[in-house]
Backbone atoms as SQL, in Angstrom:
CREATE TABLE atoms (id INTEGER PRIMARY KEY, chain TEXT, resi INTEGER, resn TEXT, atom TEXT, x REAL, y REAL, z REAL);
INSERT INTO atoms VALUES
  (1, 'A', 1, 'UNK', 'N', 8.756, 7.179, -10.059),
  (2, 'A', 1, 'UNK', 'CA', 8.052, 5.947, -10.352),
  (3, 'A', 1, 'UNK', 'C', 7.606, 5.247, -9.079),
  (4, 'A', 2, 'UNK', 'N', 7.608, 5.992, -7.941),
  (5, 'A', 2, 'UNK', 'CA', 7.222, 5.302, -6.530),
  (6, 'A', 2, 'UNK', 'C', 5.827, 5.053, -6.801),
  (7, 'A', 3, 'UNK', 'N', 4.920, 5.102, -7.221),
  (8, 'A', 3, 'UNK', 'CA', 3.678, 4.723, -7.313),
  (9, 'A', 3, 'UNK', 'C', 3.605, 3.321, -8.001),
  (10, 'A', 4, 'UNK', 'N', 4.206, 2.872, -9.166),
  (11, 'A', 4, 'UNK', 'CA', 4.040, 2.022, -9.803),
  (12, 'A', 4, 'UNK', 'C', 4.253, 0.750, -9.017),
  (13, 'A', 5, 'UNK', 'N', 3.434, -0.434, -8.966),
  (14, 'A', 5, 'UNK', 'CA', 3.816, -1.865, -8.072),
  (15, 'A', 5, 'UNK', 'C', 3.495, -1.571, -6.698),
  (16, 'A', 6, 'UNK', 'N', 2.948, -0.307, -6.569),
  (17, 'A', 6, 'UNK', 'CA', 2.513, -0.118, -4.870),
  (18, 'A', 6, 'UNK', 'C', 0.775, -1.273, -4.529),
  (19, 'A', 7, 'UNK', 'N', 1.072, -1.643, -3.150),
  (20, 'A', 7, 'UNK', 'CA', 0.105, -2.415, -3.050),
  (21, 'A', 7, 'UNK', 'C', -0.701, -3.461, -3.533),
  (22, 'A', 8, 'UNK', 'N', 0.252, -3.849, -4.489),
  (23, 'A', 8, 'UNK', 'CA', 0.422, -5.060, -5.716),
  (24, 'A', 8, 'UNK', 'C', -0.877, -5.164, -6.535),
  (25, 'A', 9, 'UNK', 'N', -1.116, -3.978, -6.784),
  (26, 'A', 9, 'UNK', 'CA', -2.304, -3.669, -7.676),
  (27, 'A', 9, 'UNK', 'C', -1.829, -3.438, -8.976),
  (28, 'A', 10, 'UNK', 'N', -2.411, -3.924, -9.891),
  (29, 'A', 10, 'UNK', 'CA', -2.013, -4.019, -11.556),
  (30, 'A', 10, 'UNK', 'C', -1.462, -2.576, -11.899),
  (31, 'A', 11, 'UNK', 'N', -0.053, -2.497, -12.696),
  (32, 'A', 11, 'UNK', 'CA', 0.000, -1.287, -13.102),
  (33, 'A', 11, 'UNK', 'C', -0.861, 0.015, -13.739),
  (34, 'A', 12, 'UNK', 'N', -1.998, -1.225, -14.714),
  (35, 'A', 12, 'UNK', 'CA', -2.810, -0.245, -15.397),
  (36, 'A', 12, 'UNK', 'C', -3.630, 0.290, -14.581),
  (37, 'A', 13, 'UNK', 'N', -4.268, -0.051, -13.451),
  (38, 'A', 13, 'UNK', 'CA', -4.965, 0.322, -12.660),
  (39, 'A', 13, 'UNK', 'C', -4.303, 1.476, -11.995),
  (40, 'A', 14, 'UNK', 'N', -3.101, 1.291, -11.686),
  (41, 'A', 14, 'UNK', 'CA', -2.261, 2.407, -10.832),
  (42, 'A', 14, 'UNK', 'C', -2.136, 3.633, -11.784),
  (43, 'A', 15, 'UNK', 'N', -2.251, 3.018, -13.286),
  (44, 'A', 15, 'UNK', 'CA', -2.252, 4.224, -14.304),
  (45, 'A', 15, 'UNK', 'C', -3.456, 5.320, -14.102),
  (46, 'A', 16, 'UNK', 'N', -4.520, 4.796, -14.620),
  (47, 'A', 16, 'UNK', 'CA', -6.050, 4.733, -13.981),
  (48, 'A', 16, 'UNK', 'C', -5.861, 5.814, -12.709),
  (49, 'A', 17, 'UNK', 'N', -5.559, 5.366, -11.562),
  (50, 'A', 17, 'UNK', 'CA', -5.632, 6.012, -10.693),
  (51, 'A', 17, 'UNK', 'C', -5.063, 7.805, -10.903),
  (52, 'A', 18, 'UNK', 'N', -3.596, 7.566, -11.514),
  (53, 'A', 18, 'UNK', 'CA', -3.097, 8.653, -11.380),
  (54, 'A', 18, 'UNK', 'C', -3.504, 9.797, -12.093),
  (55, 'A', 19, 'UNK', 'N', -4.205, 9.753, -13.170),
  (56, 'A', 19, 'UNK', 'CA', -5.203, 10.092, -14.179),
  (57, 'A', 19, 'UNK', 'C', -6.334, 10.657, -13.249),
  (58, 'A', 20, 'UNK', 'N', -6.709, 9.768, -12.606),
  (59, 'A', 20, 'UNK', 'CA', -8.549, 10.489, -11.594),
  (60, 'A', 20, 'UNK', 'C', -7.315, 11.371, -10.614),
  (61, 'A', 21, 'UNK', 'N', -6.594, 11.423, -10.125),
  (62, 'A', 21, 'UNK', 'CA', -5.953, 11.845, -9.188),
  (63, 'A', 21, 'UNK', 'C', -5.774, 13.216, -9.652),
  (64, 'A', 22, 'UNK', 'N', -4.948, 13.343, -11.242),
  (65, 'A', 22, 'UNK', 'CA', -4.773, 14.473, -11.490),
  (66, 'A', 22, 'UNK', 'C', -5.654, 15.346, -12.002),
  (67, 'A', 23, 'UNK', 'N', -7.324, 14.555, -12.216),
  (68, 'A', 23, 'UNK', 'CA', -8.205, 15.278, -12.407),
  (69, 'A', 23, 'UNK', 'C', -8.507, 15.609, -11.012),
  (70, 'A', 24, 'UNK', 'N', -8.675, 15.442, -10.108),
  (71, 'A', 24, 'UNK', 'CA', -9.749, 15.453, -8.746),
  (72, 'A', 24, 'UNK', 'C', -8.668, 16.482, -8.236),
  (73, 'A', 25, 'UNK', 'N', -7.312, 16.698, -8.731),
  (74, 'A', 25, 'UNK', 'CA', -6.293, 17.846, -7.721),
  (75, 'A', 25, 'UNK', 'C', -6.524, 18.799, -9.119),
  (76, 'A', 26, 'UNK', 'N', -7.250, 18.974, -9.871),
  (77, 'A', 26, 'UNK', 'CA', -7.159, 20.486, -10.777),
  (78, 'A', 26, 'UNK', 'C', -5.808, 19.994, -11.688),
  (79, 'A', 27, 'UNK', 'N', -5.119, 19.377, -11.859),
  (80, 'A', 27, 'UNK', 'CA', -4.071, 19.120, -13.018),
  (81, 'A', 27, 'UNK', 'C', -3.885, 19.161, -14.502),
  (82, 'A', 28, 'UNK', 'N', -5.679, 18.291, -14.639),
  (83, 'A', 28, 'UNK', 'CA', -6.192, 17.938, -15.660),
  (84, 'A', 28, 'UNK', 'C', -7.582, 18.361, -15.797),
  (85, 'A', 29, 'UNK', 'N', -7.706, 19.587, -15.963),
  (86, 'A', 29, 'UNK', 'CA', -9.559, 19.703, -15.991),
  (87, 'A', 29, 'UNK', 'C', -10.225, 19.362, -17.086),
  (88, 'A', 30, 'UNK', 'N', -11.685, 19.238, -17.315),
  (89, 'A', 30, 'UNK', 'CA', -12.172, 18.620, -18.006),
  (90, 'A', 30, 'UNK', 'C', -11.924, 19.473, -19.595),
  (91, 'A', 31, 'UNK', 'N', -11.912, 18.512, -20.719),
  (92, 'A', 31, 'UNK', 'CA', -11.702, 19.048, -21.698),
  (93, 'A', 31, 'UNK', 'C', -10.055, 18.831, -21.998),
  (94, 'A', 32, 'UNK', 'N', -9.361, 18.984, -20.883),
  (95, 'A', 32, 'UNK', 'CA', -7.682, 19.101, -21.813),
  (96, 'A', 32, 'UNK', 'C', -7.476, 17.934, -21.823),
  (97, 'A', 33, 'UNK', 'N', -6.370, 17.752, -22.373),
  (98, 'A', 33, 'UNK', 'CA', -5.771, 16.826, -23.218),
  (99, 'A', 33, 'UNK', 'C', -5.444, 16.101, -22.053),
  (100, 'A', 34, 'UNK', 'N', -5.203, 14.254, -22.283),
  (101, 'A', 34, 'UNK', 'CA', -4.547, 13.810, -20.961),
  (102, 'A', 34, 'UNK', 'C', -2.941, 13.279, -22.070),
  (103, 'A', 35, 'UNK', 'N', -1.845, 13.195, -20.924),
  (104, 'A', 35, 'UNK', 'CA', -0.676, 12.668, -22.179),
  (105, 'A', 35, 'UNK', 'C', -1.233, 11.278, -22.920),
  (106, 'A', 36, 'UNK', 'N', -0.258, 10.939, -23.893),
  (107, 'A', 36, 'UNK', 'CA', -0.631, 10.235, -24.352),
  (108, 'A', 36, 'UNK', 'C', -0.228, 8.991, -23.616),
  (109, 'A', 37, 'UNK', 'N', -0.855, 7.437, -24.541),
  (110, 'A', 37, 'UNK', 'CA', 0.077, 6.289, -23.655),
  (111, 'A', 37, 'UNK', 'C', 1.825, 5.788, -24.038),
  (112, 'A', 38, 'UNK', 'N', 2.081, 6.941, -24.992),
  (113, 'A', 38, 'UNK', 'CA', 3.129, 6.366, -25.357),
  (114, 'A', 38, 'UNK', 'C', 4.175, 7.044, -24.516),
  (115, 'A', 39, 'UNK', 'N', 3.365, 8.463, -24.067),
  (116, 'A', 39, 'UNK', 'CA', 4.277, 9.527, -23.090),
  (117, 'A', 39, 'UNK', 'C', 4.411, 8.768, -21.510),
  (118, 'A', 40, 'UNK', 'N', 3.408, 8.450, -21.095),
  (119, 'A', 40, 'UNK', 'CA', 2.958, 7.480, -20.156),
  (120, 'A', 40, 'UNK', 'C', 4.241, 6.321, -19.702),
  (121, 'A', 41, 'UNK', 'N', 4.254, 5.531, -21.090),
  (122, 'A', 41, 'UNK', 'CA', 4.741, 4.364, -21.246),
  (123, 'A', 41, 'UNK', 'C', 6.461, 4.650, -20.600),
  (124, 'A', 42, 'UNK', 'N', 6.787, 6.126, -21.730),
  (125, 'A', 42, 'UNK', 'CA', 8.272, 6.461, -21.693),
  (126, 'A', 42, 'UNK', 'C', 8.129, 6.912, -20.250),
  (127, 'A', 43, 'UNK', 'N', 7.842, 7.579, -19.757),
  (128, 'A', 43, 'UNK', 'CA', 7.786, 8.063, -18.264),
  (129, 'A', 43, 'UNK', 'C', 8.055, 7.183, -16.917),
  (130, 'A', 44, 'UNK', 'N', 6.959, 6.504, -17.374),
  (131, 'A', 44, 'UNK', 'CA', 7.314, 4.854, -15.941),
  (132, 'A', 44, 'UNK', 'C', 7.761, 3.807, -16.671),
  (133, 'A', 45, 'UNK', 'N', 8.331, 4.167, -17.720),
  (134, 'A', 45, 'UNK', 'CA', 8.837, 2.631, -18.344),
  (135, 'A', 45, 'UNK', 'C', 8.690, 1.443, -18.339),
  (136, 'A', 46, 'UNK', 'N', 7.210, 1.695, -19.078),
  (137, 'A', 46, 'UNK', 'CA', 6.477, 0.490, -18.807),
  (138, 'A', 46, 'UNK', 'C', 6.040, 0.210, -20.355),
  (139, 'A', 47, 'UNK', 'N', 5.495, -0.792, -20.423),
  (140, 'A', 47, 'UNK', 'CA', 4.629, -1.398, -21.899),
  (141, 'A', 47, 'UNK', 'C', 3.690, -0.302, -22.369),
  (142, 'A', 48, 'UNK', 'N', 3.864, 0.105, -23.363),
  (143, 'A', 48, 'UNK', 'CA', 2.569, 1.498, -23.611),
  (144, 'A', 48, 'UNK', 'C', 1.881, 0.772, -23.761),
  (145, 'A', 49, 'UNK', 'N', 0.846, -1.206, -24.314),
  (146, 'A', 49, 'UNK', 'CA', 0.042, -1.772, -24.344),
  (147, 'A', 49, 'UNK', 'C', -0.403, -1.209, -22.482),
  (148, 'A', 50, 'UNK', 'N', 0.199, -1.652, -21.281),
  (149, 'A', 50, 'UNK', 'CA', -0.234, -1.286, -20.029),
  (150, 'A', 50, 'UNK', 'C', -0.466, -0.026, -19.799),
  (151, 'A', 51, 'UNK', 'N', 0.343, 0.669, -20.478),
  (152, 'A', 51, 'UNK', 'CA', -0.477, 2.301, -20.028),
  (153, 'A', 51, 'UNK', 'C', -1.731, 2.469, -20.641),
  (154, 'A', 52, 'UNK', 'N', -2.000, 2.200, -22.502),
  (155, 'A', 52, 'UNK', 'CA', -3.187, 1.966, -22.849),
  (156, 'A', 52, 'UNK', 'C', -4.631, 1.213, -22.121),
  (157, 'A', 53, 'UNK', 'N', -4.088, 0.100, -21.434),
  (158, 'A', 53, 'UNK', 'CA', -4.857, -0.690, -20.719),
  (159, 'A', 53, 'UNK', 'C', -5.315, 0.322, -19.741),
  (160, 'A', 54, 'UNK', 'N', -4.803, 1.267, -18.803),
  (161, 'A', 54, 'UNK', 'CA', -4.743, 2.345, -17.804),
  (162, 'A', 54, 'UNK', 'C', -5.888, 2.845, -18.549),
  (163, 'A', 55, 'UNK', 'N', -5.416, 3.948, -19.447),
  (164, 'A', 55, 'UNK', 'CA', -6.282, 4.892, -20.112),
  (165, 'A', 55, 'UNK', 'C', -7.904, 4.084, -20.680),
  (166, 'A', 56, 'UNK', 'N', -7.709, 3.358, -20.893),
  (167, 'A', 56, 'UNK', 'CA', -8.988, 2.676, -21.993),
  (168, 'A', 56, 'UNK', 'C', -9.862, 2.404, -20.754),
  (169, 'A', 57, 'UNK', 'N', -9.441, 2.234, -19.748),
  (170, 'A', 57, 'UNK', 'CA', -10.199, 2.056, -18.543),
  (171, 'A', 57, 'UNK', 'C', -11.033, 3.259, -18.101),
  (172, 'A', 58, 'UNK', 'N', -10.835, 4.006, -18.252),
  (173, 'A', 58, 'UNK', 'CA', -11.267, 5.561, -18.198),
  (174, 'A', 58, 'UNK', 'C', -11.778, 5.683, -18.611),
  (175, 'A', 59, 'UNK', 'N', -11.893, 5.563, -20.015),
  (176, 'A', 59, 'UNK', 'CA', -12.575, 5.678, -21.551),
  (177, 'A', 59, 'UNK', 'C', -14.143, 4.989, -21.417),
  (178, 'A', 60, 'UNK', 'N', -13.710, 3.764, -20.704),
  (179, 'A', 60, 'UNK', 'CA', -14.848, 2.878, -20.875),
  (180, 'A', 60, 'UNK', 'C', -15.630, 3.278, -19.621),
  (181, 'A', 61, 'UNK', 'N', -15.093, 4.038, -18.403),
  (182, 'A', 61, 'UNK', 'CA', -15.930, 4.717, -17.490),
  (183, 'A', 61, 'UNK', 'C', -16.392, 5.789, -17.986),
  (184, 'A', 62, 'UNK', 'N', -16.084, 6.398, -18.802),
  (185, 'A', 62, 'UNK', 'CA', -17.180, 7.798, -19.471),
  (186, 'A', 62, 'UNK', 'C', -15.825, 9.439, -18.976),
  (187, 'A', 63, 'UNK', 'N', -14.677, 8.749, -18.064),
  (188, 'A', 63, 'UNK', 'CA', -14.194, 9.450, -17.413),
  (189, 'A', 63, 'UNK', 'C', -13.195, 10.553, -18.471),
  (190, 'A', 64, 'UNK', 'N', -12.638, 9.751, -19.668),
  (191, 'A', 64, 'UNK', 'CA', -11.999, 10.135, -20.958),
  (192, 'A', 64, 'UNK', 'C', -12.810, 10.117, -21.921),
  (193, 'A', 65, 'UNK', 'N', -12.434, 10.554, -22.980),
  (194, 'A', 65, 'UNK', 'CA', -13.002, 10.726, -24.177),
  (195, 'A', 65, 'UNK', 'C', -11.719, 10.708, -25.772),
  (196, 'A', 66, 'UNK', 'N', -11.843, 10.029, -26.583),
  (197, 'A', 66, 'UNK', 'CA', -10.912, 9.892, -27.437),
  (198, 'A', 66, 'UNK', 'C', -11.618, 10.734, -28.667),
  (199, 'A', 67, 'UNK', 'N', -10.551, 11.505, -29.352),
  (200, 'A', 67, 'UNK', 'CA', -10.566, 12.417, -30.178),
  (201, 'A', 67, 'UNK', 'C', -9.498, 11.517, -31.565),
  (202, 'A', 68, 'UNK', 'N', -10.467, 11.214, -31.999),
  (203, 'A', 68, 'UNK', 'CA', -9.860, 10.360, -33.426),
  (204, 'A', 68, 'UNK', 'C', -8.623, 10.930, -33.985),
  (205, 'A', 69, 'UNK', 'N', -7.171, 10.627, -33.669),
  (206, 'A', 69, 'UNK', 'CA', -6.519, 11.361, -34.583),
  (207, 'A', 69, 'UNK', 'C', -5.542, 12.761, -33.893),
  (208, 'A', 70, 'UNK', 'N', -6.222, 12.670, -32.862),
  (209, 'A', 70, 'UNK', 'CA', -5.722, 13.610, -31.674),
  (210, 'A', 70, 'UNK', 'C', -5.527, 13.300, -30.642),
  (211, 'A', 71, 'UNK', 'N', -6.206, 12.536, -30.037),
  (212, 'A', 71, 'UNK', 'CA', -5.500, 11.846, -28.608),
  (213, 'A', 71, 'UNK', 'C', -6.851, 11.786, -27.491),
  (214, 'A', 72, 'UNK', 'N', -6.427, 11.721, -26.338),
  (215, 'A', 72, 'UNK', 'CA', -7.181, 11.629, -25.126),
  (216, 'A', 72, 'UNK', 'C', -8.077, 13.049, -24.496),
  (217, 'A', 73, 'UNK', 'N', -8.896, 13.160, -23.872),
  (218, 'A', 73, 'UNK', 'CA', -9.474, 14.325, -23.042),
  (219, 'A', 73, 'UNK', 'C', -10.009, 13.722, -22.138),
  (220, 'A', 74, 'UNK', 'N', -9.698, 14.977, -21.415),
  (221, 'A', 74, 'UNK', 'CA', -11.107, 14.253, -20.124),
  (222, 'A', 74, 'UNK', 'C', -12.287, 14.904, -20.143),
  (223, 'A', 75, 'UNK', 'N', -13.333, 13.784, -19.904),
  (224, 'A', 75, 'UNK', 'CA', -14.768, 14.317, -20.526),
  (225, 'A', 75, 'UNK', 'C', -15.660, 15.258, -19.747),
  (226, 'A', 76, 'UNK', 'N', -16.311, 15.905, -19.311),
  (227, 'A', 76, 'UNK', 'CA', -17.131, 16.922, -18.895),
  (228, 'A', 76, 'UNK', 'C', -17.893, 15.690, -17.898),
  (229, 'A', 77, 'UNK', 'N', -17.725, 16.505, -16.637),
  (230, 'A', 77, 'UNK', 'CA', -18.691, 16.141, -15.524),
  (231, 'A', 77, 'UNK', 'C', -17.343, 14.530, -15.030),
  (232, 'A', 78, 'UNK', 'N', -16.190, 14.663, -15.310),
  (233, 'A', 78, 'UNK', 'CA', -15.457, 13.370, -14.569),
  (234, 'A', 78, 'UNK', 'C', -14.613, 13.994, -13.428),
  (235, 'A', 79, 'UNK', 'N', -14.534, 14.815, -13.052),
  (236, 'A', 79, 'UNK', 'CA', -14.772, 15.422, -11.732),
  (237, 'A', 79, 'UNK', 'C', -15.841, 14.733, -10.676),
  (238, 'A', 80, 'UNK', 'N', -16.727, 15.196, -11.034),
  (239, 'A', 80, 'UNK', 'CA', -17.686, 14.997, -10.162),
  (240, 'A', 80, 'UNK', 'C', -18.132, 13.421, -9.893),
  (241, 'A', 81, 'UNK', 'N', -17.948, 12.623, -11.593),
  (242, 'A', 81, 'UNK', 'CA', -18.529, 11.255, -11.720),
  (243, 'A', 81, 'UNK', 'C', -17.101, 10.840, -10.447),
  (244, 'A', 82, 'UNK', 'N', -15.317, 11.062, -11.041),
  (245, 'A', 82, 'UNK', 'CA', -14.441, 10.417, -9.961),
  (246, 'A', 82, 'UNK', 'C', -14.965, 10.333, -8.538),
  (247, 'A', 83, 'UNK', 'N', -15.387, 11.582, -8.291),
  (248, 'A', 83, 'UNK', 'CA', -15.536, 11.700, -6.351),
  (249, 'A', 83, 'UNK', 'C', -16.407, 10.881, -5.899),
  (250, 'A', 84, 'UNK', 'N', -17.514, 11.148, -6.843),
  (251, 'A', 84, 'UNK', 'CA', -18.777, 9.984, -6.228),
  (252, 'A', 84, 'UNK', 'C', -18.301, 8.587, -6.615),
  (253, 'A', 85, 'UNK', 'N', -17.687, 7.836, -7.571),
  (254, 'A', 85, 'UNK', 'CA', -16.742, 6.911, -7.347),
  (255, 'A', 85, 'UNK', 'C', -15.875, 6.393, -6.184),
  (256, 'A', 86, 'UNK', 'N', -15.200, 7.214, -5.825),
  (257, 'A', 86, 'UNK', 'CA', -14.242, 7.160, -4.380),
  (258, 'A', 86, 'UNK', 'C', -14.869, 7.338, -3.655),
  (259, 'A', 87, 'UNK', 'N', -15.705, 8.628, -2.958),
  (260, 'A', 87, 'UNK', 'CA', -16.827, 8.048, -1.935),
  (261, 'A', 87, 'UNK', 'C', -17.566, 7.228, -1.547),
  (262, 'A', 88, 'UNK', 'N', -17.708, 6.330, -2.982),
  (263, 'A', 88, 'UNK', 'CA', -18.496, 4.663, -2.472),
  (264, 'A', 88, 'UNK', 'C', -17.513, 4.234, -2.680),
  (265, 'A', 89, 'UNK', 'N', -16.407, 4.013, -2.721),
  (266, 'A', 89, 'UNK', 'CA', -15.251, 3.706, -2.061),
  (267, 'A', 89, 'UNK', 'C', -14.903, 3.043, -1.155),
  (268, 'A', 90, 'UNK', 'N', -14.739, 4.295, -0.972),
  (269, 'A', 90, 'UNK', 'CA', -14.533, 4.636, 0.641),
  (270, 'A', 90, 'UNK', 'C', -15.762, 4.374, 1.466),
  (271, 'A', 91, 'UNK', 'N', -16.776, 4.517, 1.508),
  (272, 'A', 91, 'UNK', 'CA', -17.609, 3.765, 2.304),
  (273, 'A', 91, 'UNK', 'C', -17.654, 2.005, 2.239),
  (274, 'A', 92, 'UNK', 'N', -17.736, 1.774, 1.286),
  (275, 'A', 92, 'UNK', 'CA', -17.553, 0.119, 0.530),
  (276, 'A', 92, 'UNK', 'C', -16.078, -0.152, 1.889),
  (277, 'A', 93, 'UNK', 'N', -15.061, 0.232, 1.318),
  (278, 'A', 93, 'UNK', 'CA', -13.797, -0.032, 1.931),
  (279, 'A', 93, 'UNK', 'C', -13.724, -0.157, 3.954),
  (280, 'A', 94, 'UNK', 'N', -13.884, 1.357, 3.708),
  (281, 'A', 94, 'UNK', 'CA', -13.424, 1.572, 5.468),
  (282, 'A', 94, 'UNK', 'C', -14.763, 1.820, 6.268),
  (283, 'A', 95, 'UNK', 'N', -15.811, 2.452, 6.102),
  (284, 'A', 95, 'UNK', 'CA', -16.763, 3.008, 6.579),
  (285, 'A', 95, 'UNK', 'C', -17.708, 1.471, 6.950),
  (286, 'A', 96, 'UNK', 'N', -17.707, 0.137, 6.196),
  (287, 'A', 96, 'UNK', 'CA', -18.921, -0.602, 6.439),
  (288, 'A', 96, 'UNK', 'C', -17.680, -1.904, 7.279),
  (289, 'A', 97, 'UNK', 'N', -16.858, -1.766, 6.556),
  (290, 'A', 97, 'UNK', 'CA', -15.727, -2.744, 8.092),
  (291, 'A', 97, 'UNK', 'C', -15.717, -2.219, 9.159),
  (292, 'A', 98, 'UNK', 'N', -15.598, -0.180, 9.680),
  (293, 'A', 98, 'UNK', 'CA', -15.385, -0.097, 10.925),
  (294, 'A', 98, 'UNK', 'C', -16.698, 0.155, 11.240),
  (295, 'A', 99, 'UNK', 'N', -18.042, -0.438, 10.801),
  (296, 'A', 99, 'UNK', 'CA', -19.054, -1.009, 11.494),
  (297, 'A', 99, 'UNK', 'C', -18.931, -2.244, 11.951),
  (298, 'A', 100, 'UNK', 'N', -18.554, -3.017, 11.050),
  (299, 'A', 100, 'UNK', 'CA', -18.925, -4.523, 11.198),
  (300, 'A', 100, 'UNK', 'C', -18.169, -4.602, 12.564),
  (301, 'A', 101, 'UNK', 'N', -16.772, -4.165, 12.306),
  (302, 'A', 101, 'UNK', 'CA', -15.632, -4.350, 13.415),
  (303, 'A', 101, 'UNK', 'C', -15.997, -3.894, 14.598),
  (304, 'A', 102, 'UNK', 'N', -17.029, -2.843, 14.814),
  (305, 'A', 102, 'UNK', 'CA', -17.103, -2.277, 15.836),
  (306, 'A', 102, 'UNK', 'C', -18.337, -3.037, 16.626),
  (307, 'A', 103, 'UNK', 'N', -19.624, -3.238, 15.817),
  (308, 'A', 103, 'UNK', 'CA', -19.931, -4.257, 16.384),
  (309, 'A', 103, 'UNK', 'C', -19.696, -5.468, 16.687),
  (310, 'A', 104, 'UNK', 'N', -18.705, -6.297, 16.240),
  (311, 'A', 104, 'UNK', 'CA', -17.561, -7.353, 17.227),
  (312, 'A', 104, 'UNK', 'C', -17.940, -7.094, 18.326),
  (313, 'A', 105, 'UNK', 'N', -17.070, -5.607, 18.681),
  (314, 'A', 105, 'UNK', 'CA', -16.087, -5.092, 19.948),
  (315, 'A', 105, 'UNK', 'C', -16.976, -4.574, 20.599),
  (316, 'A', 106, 'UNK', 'N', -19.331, -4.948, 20.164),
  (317, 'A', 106, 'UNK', 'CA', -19.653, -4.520, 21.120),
  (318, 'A', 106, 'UNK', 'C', -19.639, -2.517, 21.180),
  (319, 'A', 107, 'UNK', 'N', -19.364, -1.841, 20.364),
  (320, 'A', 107, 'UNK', 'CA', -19.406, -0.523, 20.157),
  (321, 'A', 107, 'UNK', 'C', -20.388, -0.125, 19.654),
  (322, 'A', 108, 'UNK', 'N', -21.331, 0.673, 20.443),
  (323, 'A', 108, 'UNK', 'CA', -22.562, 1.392, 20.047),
  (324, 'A', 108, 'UNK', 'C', -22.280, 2.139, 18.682),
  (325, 'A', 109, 'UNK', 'N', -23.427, 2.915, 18.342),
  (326, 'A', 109, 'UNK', 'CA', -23.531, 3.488, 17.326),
  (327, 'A', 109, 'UNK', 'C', -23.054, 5.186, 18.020),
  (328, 'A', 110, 'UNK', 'N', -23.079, 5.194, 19.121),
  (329, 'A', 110, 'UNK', 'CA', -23.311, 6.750, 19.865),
  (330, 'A', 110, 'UNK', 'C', -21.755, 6.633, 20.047),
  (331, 'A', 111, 'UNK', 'N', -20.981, 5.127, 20.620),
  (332, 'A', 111, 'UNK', 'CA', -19.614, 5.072, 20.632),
  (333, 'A', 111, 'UNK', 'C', -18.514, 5.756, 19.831),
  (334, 'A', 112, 'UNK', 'N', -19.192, 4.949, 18.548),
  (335, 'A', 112, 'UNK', 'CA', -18.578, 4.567, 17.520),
  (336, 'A', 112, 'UNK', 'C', -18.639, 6.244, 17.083),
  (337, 'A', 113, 'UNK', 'N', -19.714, 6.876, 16.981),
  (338, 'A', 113, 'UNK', 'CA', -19.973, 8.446, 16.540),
  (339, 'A', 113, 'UNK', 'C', -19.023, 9.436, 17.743),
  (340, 'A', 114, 'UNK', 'N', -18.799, 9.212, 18.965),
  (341, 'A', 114, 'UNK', 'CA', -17.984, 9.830, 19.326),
  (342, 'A', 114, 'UNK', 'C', -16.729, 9.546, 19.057),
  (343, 'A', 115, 'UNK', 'N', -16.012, 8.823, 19.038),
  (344, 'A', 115, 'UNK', 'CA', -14.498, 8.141, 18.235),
  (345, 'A', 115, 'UNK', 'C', -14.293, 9.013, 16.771),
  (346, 'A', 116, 'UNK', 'N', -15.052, 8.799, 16.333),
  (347, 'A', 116, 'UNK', 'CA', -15.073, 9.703, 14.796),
  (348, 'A', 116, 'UNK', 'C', -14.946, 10.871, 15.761),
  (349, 'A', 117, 'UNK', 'N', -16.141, 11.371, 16.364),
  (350, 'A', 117, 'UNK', 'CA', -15.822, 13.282, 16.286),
  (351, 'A', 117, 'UNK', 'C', -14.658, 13.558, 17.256),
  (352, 'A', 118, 'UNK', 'N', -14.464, 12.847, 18.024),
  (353, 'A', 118, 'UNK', 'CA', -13.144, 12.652, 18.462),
  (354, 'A', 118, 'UNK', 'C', -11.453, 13.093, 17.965),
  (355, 'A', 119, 'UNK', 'N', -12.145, 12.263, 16.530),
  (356, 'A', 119, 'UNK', 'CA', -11.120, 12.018, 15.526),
  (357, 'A', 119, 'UNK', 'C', -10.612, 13.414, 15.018),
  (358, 'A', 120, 'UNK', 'N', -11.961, 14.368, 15.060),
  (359, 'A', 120, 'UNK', 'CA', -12.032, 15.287, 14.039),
  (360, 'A', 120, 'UNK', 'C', -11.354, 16.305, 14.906),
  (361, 'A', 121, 'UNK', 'N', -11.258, 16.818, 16.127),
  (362, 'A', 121, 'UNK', 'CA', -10.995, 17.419, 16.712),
  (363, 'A', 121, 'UNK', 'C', -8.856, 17.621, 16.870);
């Protein structure tokens, strides 16, 4: 349960996450079943209303798909929709602060591009 309450981000969200996570690592490919929220709920022992809240979030991104009567899936092409999600992300997040930041500090663009390949090495 080390994930749950990390970074004081809403549980359902952390639900959410772990869901794109186990799609984007091959866990969950598109089409199978995701557990349910009540399996969810018993697992991190939490409110299955908050694990639902998790899942329905998904749902309403196109990322799940509900099967009346049967449960959850994940929908075709949420692979691909997650990554491009997190890649504007991640640019949104880290990529347009360590501009802003760098021009502060006065860091070229040629700087700033060697530091990265720097990085990579």
């Amino acid at each position: 349960m080390a994930f749950l309450n990390e970074g004081g981000r809403p549980i359902f969200q952390q639900i959410a996450e772990r869901i794109e996570d186990d799609i984007m690592e091959g866990r969950l490919s598109e089409g199978s079943q995701v557990p349910s929220t009540n399996q969810f709920a018993a697992f991190y022992r939490i409110n299955p209303a908050t694990a639902a809240k998790g899942v329905n979030l998904l749902v309403d991104q196109g990322m799940l798909y509900k099967k009346r009567g049967i449960g959850m899936f994940v929908a075709e092409g949420a692979r691909a929709a997650i990554l491009e999600k997190r890649k504007q992300q991640f640019y949104e997040q880290y990529v347009i602060s360590m501009i802003r930041e760098a021009a502060k500090l006065g860091i070229t663009t040629r700087q700033l591009t060697e530091m990265i390949m720097k990085g990579e090495s």
